[in-house]
C-alpha positions in Angstrom: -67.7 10.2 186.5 -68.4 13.8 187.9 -72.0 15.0 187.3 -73.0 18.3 185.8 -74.8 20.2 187.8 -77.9 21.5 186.3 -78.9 25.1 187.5 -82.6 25.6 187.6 -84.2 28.6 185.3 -84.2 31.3 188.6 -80.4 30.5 189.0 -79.6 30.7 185.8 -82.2 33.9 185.6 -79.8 35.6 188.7 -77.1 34.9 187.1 -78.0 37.1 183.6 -80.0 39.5 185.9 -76.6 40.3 187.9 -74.0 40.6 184.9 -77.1 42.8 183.3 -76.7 44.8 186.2 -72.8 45.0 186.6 -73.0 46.0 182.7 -75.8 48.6 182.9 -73.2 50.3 185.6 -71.0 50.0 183.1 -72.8 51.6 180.4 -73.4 54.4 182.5 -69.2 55.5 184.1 -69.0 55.1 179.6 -72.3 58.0 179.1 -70.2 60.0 181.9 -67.6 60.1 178.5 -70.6 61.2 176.3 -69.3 62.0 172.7 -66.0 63.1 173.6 -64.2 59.5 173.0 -65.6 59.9 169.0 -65.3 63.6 169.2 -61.6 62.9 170.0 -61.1 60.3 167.4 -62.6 62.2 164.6 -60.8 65.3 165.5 -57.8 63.3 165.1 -58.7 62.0 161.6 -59.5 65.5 160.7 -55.9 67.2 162.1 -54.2 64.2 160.0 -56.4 64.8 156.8 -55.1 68.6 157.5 -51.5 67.5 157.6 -51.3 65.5 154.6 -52.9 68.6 152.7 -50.0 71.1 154.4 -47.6 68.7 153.0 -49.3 68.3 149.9 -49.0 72.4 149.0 -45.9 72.5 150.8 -44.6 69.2 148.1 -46.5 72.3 145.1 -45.0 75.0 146.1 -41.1 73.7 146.0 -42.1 72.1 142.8 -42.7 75.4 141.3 -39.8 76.7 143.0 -37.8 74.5 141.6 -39.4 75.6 138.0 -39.1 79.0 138.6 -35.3 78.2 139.3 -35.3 76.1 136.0 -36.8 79.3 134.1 -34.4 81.4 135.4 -31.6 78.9 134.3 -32.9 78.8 130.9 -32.5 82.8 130.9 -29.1 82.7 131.8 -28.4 80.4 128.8 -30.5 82.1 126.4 -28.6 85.6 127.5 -25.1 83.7 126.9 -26.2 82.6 123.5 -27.4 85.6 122.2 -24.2 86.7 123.6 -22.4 84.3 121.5 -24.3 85.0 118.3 -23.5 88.9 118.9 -20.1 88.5 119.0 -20.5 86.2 115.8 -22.4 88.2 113.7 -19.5 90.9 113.7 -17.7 88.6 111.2 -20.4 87.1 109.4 -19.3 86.7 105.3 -22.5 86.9 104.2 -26.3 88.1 104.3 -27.2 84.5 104.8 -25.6 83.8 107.7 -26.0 87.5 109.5 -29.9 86.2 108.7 -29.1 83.3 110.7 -27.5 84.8 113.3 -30.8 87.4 114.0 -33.0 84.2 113.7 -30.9 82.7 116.2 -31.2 85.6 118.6 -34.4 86.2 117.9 -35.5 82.9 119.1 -33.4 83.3 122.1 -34.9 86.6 123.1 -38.6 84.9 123.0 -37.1 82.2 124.9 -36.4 84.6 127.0 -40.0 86.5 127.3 -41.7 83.2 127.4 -39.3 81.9 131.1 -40.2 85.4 132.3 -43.9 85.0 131.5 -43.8 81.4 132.9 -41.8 82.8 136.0 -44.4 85.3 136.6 -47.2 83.2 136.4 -45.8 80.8 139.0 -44.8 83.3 141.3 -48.3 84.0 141.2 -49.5 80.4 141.5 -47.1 80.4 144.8 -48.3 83.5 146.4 -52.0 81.7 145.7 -50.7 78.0 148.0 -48.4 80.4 150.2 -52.2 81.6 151.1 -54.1 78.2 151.2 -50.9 76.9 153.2 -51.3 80.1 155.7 -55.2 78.6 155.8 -54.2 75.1 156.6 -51.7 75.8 159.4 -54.1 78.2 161.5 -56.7 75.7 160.6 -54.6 72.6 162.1 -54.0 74.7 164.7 -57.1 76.0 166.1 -58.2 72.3 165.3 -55.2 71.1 167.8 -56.5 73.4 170.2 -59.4 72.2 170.5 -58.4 68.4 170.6 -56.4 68.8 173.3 -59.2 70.6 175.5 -61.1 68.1 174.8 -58.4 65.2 175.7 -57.6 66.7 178.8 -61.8 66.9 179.7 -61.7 62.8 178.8 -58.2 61.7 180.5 -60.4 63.5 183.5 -63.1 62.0 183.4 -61.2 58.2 182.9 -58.6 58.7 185.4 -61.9 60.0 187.9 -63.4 56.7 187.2 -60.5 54.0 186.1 -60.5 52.1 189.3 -64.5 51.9 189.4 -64.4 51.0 185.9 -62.0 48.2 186.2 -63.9 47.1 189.3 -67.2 46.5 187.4 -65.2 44.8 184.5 -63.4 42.2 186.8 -66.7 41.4 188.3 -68.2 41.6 184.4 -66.1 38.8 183.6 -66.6 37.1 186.6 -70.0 37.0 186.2 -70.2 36.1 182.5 -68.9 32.7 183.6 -71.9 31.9 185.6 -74.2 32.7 182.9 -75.9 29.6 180.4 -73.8 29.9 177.1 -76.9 29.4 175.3 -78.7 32.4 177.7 -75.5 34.8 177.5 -75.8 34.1 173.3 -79.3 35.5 173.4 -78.4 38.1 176.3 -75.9 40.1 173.8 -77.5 39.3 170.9 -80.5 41.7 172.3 -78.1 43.9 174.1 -76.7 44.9 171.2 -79.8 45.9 169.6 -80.9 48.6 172.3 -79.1 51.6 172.6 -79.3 51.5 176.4 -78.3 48.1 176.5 -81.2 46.7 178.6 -81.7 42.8 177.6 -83.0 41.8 180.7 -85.6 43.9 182.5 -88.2 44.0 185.6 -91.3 43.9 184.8 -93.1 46.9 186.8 -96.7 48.3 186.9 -97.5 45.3 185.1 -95.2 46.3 181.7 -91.9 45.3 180.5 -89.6 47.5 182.0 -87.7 48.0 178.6 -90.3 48.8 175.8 -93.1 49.4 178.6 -95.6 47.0 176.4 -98.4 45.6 178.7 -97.9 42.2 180.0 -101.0 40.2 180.5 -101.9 38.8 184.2 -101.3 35.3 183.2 -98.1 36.0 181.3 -96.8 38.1 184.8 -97.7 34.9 186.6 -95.8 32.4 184.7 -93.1 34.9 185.0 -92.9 35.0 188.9 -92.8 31.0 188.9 -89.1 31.2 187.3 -90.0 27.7 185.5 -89.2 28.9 182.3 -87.4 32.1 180.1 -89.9 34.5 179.6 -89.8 37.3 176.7 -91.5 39.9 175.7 -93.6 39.4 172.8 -93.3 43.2 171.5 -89.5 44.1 171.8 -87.4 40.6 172.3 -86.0 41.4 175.9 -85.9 38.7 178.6 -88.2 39.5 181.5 -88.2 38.8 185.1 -90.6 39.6 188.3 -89.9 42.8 190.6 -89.3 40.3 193.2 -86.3 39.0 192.2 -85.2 42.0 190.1 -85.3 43.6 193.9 -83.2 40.7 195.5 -80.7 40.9 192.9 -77.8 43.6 194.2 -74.1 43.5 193.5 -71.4 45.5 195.4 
């Protein structure tokens, strides 16, 4: 049966210590983006929030188009009737039924104001969305303008570091697999936590190099021996001497 081997604690402290190193180089070709990848993304949410408000008053304003075009139908057959009960009332028999008749047209005729007044208040009501539509369309596109200035500035910026990037990730990924599963655990547990994404750090002038805490002469000491994980007490990162922080390179 094929033995494990087992990798002492300053191999398997080279090992974090180099993919902490490929990854901080990552971190920093990802600050050359800044804000622009979010600013790009949010700017997108906001020109599609935009769109579905220009289709919205669009979807209004035929909706009182089409009433407006109802109205004027119901004109038109108002008119014909009291057309109809005109004609009619010229050979009524009776007072009762020419009194039916006027009551008829009557009713048609304030059929009549009342479409009007309810055509002329939604004309109005479009006029009001034709503005707030006007509002929305320069608004998307200024907004467009800007996103893609700002797309063009980022596909720069990728496409002037895309092979570098995808160099460090290969070697990322490489490296990962050399790392204790139970170290590389911890490793981006506490990566995750810092903004800078320091887990491991040197420590120099006798302080951890990521929360710059003092670390006691004996503590330092134990560290250089490389015979077991060291950590700072203050902020949780994994420490190791300038010495082999200084031996450590990657190309």
């Amino acid at each position: 049966m094929a033995q494990v081997k087992e990798f002492s604690v300053e191999e398997k402290l080279t090992a974090l210590l180099t993919l902490q190193k490929i990854e901080s180089k990552l971190d920093e070709l990802r600050i050359l983006k800044g804000e622009l990848p979010m600013e790009v993304a949010d700017l997108e949410d906001e020109i599609t929030g935009l769109h579905a408000r220009q289709t919205r008053i669009e979807e209004e304003i035929n909706g009182v188009t089409d009433f407006i075009e109802q109205r004027k139908n119901a004109i038109k057959d108002s008119e014909a009737l009291v057309k109809k009960y005109e004609k009619q009332s010229s050979n009524v028999k009776n007072n009762r039924e020419f009194e039916a008749i006027n009551k008829e047209i009557e009713m048609q005729q304030l059929e009549v104001k009342l479409a009007e007044k309810h055509i002329k208040d939604a004309t109005e009501e479009i006029a009001e969305k034709a503005v707030s539509l006007e509002k929305a369309k320069k608004n998307i596109a200024a907004k467009e303008g800007v996103l893609a200035t700002k797309k063009s500035e980022l596909e720069k910026i990728i496409a002037a570091n895309e092979k570098e990037e995808k160099h460090f990730n290969k070697m990322a990924a490489d490296a990962r697999e050399h790392v204790d599963n139970r170290l590389l655990g911890s490793y981006d547990k506490i990566r995750k936590s810092y903004r800078n994404g320091l887990a491991v750090v040197p420590v120099e002038r006798d302080a951890c190099g990521g929360c710059f805490n003092a670390i006691p002469p004996q503590k330092q000491s134990e560290i250089r021996q490389h015979k077991k994980v060291m950590i700072c007490e203050n902020c949780g990162r994994i420490l190791v001497d300038e010495d082999l922080n200084s031996r450590v390179q990657f190309d």
